[in-house]
Every structure is written in structure tokens, then in C-alpha cells.
N, CA, C and O of each residue as an XYZ file, in Angstrom:
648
protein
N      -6.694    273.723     62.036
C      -6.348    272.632     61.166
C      -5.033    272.011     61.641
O      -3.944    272.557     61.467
N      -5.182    270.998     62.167
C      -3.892    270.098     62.433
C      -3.151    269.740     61.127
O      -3.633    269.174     60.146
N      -2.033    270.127     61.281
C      -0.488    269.867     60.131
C       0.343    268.665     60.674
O       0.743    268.378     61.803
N       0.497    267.834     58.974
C       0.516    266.465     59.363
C       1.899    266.608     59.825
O       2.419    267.677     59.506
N       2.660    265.751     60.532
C       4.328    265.323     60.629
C       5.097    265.558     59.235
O       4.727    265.240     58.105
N       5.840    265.968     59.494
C       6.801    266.115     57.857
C       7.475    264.678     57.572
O       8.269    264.199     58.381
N       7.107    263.996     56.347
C       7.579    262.536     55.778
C       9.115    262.668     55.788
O       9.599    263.777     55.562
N       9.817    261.740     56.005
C      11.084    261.052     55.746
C      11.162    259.945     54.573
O      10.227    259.150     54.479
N      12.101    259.879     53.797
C      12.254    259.173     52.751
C      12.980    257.727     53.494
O      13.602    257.900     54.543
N      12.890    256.523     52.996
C      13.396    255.555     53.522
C      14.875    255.835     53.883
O      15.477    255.448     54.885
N      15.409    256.709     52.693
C      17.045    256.720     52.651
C      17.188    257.637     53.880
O      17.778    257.029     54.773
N      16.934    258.585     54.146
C      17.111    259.350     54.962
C      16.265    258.973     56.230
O      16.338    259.708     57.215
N      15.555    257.983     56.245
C      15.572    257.192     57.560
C      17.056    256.236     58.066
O      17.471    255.971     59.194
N      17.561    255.907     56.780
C      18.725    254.779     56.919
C      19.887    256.059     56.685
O      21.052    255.669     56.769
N      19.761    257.050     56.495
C      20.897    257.621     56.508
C      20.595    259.457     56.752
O      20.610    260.410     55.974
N      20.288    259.297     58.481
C      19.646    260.850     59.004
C      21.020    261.617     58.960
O      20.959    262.796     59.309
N      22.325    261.101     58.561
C      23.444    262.830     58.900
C      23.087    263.020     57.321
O      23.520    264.143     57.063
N      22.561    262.524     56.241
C      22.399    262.950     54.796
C      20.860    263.931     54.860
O      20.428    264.798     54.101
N      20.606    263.651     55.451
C      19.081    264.224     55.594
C      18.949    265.967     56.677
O      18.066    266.824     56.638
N      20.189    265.907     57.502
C      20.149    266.915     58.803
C      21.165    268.372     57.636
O      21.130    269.589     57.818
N      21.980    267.563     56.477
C      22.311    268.332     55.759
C      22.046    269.053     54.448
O      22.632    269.779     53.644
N      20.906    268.502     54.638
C      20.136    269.270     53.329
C      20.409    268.057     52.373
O      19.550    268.049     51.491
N      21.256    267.088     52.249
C      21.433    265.987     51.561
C      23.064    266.142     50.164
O      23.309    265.487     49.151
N      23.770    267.260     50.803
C      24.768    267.787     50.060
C      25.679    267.318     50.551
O      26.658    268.030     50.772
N      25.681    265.946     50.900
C      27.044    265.742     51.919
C      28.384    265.030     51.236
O      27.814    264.278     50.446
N      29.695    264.811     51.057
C      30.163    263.945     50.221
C      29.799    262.617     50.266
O      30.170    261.957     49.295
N      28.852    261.741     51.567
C      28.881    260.876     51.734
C      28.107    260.461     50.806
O      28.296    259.316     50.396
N      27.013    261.283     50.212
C      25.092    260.846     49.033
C      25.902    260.625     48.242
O      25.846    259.549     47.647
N      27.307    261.885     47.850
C      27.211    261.745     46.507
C      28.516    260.202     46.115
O      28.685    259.719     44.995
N      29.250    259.741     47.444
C      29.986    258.596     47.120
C      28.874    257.406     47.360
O      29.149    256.280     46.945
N      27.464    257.673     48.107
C      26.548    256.380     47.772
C      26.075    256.633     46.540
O      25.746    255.621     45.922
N      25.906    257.866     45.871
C      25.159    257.603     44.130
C      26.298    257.127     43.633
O      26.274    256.299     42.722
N      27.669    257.670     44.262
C      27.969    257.304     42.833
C      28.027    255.156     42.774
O      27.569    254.345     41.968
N      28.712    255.031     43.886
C      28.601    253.530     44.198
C      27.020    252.601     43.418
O      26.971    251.519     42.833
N      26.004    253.523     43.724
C      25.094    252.958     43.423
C      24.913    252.825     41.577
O      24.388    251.858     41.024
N      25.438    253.937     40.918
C      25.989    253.766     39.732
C      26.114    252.675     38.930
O      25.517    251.940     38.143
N      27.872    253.037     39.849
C      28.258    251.523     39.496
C      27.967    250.358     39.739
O      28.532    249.471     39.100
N      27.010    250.040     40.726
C      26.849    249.100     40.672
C      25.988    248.559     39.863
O      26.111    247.385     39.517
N      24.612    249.624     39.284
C      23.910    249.215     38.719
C      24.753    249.095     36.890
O      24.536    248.169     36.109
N      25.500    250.058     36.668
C      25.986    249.344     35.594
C      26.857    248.426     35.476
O      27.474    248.421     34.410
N      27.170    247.444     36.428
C      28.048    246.416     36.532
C      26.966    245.170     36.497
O      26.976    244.154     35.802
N      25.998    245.631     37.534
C      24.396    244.449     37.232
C      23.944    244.483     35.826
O      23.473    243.474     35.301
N      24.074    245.676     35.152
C      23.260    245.673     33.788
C      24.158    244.755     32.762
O      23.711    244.015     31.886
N      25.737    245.025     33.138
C      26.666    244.242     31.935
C      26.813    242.546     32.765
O      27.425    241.631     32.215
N      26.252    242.419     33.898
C      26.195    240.983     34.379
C      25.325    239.942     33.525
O      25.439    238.930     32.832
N      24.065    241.152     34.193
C      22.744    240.586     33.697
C      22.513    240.306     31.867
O      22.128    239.272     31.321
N      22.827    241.365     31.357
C      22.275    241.879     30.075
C      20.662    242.201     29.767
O      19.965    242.036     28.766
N      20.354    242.831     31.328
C      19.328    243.510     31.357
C      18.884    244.220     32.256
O      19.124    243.949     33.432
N      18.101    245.339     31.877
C      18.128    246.508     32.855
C      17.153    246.248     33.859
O      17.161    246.728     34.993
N      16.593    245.726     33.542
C      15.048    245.418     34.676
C      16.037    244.367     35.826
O      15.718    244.501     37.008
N      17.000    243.524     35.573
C      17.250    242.239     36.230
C      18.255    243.524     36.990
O      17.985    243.685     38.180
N      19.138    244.249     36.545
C      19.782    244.969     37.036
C      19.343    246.416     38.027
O      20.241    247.066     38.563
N      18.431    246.659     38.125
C      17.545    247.221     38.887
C      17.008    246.507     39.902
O      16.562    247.048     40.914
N      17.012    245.314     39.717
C      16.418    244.591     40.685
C      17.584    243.814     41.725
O      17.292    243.522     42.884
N      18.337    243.656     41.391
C      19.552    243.081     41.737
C      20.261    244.759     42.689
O      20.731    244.741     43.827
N      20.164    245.658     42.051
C      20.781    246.960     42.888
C      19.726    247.151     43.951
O      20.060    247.462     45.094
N      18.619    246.997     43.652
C      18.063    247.033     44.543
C      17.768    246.168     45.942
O      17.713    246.421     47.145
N      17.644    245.257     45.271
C      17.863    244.217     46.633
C      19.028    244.325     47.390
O      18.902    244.115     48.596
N      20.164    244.611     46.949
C      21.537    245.241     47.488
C      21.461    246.509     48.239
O      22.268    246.496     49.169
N      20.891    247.420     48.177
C      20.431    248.588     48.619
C      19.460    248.098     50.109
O      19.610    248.315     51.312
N      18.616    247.479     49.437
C      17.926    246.819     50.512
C      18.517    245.990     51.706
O      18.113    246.058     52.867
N      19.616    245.132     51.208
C      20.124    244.701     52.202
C      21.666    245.395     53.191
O      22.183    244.882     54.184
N      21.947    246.286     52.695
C      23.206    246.864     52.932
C      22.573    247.759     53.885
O      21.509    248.340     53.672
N      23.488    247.878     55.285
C      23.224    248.759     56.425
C      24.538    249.574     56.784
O      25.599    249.270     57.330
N      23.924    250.937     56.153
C      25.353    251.983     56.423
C      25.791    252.453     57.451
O      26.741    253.234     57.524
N      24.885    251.856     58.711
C      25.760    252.146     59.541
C      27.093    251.191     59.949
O      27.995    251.720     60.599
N      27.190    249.859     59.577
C      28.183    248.943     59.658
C      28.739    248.809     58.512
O      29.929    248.525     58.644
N      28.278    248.917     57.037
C      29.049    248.883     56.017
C      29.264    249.748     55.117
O      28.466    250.614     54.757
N      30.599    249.521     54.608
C      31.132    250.657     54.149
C      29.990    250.793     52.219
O      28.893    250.249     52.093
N      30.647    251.576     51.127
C      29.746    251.712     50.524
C      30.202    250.775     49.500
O      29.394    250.541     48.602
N      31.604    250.058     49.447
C      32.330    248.953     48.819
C      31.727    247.804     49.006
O      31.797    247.005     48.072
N      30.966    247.395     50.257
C      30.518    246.366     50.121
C      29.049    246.536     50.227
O      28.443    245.506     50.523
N      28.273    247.717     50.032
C      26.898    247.781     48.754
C      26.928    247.199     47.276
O      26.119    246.491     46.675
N      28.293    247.814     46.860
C      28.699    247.077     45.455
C      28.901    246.032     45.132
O      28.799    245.641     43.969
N      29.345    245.119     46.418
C      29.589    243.882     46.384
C      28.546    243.144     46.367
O      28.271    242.220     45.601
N      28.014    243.534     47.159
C      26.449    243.313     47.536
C      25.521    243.259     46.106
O      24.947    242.196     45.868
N      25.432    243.925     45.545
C      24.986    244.395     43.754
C      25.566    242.867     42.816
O      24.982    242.127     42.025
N      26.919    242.878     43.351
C      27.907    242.025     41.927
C      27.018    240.543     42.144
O      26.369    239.879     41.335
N      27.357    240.306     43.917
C      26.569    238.948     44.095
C      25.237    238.596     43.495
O      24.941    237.594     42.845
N      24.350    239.816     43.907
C      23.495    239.781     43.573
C      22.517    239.545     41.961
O      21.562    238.858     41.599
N      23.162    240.263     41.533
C      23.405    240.171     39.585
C      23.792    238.672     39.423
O      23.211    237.876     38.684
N      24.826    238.415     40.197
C      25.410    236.870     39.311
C      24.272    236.051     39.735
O      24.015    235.211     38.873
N      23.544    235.998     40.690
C      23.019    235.237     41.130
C      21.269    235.003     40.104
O      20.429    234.104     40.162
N      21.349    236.406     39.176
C      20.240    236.540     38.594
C      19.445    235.604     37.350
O      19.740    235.663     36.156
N      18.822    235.100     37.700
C      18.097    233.626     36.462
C      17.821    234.789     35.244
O      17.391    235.939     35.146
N      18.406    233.615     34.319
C      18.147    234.373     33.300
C      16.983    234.126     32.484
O      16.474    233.062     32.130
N      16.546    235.775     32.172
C      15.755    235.811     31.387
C      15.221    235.962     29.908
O      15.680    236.980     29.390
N      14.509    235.351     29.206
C      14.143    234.827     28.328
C      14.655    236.110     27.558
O      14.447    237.113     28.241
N      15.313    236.414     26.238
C      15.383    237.510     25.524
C      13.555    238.037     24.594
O      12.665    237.365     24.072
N      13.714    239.186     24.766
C      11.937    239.527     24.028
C      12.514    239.386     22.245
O      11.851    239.130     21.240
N      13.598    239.594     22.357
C      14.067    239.652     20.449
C      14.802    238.746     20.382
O      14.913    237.728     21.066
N      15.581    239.295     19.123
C      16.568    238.368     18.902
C      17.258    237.735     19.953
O      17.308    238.307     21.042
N      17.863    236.506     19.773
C      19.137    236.371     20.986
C      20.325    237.248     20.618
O      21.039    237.633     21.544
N      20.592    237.576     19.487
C      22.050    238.415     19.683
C      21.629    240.071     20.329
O      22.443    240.763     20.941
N      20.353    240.441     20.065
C      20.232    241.862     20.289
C      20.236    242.235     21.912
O      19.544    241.765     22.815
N      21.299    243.281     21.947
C      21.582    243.856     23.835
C      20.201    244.407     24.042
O      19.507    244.785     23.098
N      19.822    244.445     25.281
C      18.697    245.185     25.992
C      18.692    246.467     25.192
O      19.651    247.143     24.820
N      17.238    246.671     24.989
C      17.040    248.455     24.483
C      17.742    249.166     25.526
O      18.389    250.110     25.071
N      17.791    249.081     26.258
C      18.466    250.500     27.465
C      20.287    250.205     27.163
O      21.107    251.093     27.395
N      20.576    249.216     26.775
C      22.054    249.084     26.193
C      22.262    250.264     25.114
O      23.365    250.804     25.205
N      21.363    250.792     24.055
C      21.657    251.521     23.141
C      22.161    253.046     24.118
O      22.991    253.808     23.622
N      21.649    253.291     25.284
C      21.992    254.515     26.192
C      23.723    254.375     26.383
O      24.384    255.410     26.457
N      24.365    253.085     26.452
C      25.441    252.746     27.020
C      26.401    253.290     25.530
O      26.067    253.551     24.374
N      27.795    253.291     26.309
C      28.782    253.696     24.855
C      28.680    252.044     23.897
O      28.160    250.978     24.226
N      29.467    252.475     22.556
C      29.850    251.464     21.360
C      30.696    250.233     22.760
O      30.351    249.134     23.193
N      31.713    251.021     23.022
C      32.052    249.964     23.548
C      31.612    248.813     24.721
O      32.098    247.695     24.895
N      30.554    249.468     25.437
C      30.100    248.602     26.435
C      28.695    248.075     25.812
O      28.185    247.106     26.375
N      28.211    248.488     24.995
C      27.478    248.045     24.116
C      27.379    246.601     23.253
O      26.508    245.833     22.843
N      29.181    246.771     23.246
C      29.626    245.098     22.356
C      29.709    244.309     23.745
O      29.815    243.084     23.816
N      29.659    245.009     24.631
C      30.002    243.542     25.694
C      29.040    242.995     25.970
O      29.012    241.964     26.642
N      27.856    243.699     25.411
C      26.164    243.303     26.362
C      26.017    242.102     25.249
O      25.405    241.071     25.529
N      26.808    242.377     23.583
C      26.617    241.384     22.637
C      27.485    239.749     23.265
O      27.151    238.590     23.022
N      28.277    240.093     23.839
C      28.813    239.007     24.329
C      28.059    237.747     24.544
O      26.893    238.030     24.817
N      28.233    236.680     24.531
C      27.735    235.370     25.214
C      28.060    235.303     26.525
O      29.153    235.464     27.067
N      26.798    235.002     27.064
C      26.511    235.186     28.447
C      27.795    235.033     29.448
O      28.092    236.006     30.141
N      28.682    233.646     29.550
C      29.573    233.399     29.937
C      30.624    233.787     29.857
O      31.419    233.883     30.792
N      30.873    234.174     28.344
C      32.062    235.139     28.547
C      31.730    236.538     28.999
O      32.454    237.162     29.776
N      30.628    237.004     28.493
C      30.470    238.621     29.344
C      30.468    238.438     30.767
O      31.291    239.163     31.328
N      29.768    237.659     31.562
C      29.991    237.684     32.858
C      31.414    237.838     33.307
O      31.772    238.937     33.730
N      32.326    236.755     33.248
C      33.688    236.497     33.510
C      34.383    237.851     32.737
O      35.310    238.384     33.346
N      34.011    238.386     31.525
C      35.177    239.281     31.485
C      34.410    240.315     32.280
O      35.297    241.013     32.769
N      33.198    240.806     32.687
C      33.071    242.200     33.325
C      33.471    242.173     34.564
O      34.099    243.131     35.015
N      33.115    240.832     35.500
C      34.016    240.588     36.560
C      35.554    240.497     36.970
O      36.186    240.843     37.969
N      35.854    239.933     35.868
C      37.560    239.335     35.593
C      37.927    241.064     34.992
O      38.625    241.709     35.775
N      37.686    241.476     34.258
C      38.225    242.880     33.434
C      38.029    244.032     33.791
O      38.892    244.858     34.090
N      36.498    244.216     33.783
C      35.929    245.025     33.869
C      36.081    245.781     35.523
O      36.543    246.917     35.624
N      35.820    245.319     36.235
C      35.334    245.094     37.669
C      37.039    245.216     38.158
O      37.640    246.220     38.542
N      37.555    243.779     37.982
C      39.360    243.573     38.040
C      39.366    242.841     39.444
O      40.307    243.020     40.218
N      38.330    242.036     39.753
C      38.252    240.848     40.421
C      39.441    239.855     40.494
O      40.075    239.601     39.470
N      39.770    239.261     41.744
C      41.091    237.814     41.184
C      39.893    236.828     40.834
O      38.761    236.674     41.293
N      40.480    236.349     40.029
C      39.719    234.681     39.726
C      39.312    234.072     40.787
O      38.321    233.460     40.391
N      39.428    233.881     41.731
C      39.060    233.075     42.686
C      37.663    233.475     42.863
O      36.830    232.582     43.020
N      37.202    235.027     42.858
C      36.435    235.855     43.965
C      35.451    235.702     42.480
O      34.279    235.407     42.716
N      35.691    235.816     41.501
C      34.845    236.018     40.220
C      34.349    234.117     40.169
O      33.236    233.739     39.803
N      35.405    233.241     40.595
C      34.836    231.618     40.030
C      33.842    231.522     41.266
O      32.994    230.632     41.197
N      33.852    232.437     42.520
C      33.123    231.730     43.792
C      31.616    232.861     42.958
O      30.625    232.157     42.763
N      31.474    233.928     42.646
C      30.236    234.299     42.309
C      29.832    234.266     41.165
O      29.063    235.122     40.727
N      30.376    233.044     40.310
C      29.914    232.665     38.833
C      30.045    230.951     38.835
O      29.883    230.244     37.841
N      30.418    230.424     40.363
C      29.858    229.473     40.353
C      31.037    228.471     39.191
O      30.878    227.411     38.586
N      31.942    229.228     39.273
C      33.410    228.175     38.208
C      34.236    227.856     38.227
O      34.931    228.524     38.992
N      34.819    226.966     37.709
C      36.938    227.570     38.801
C      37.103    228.550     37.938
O      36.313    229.061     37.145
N      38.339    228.784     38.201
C      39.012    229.812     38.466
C      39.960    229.634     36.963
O      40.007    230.623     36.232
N      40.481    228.739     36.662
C      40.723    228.599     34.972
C      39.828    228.836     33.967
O      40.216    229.209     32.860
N      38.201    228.592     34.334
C      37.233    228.530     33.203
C      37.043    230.011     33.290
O      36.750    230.614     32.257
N      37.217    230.831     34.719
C      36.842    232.058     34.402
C      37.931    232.778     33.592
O      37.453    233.756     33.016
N      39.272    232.602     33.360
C      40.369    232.958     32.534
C      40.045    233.271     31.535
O      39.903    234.396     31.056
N      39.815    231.751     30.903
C      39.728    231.163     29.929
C      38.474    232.290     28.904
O      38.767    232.959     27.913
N      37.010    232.165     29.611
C      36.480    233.222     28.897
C      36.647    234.136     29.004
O      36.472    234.756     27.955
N      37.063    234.955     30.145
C      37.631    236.099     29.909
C      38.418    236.461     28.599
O      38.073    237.433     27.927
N      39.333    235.777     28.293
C      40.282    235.677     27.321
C      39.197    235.908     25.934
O      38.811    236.792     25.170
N      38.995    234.184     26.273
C      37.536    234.368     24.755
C      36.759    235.980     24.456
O      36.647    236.617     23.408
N      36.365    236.245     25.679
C      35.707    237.184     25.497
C      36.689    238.705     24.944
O      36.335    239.799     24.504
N      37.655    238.263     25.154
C      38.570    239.939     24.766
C      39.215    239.599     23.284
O      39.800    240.530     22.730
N      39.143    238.262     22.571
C      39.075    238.042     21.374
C      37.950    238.415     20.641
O      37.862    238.876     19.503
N      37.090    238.137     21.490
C      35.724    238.423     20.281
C      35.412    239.774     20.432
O      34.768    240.230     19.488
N      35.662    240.521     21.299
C      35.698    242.065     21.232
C      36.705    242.478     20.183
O      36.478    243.354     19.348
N      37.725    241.859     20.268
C      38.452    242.608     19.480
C      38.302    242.224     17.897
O      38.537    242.817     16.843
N      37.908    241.230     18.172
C      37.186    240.725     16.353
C      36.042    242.148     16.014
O      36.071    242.634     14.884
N      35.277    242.609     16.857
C      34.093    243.165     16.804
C      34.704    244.591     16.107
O      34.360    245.267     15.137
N      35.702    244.684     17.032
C      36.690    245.988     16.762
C      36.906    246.398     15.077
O      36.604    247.381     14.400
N      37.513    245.244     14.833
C      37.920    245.065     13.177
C      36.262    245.060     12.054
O      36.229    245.426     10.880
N      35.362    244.668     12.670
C      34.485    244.963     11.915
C      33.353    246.335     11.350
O      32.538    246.132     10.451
């Protein structure tokens, strides 16, 4: 009976010293964790988990570790998210994505945010982007992204008091 070739996983085609080590290397665990974050930085972009999965992923997809570092996978993610059309809410408009209820109280109120200000503050705040780098991947100047930022850390903190 001929025994087939032993399979390789895509990742460990794109990344054989993670694969020659049993996969325990510090390098997996600074790409999970990167990959993390990035996907919860797509999820508080987006204000949705499917758009944010898809957005990490295409980032994943396009990022090559042998030339880039794992900072600009994430970057790769942020662009990607901002760039994401938005989609129609299935409920209410104020209600965050069901997979938001997994997230803490506090990142929870940001998913309540209005679109514009949550973007700009998770980029502008969250993230800790300069304005410039947040108005070139939200498509604003660089005052309007302030500006909601700001808005947006008022109405959190209104949320606070309630």
C-alpha cells in the first residue's frame, strides 16, 4: 500500500522555520498574537465580525513574511477594514454585532458608536495613529479626524454616566 506525502498547511508552507519546530516558536506566537489584534481592530473598524474576518484575512493573504515584518500584517488589516463597504445592519441600527457581546462593556460602547466617530477614535485612540496616517485611511483630513475622535470620547463618556 503506497502512503500518501504528509500535507502542509498553507501557513507552514509560508512559514517552514514554524513548521521544522513543531510550531512552538516565539515567532507563531508574535504572528497570533498580531493577528489578534488585528482582527479586533477590523471588528471595532468595521462593526462587524464577518467584515472583520474578511478584511484579516485578505491581509494575511497578502502579507509575505519573508520581507515583512508582522507590524505591517497589521497595517495591512487596518487598511484593509477601512476600506470595508458597509454593511447593511440585520437589527436595529444602534445594536453592536452579536459577536460584540464576547467583547468587554467597554469596547462594546465603542461598537455603539456612529460609524465615523468609532472609526477615527479606534484609529486616532485606540490604535494611537497621527492624524495624518488615520485621515489618509479614512479618506479625511486630518482636523475632521480630531474632531470625531473628540466627539467620540464625549459620547463614551456620556455612556459612562448612564
Amino acid at each position: 500500500m503506497k502512503r500518501s506525502p504528509p500535507t502542509t498547511s498553507r501557513n507552514e508552507q509560508r512559514c517552514p522555520e514554524v513548521s521544522r519546530t513543531g510550531g512552538a516558536t516565539e515567532d507563531k506566537q508574535a504572528i497570533e498574537d498580531i493577528v489578534g489584534r488585528a482582527f479586533l481592530t477590523a471588528h471595532l473598524l468595521t462593526g462587524n465580525v464577518e467584515q472583520a474576518e474578511s478584511a484579516t484575512i485578505a491581509a494575511i493573504d497578502s502579507w509575505n513574511p519573508d520581507d515583512e515584518t508582522e507590524e505591517v500584517l497589521f497595517e495591512k488589516a487596518l487598511a484593509m477594514a477601512a476600506r470595508a463597504r458597509i454593511k447593511p445592519a440585520s437589527s436595529y441600527w444602534n445594536e453592536p454585532d452579536v459577536a460584540g457581546s464576547c467583547l468587554p462593556v467597554e469596547l462594546q460602547r465603542v461598537l455603539r458608536l456612529a460609524r465615523p466617530l468609532r472609526r477615527c477614535f479606534v484609529l486616532r485612540v485606540l490604535v494611537g495613529l497621527p492624524p495624518r496616517v488615520c485621515a489618509k485611511l479614512l479618506r479625511l483630513n486630518s482636523r475632521r479626524v480630531d474632531q470625531y475622535s473628540c466627539d467620540a470620547c464625549r459620547c463614551l463618556g456620556a455612556l459612562d454616566r448612564v
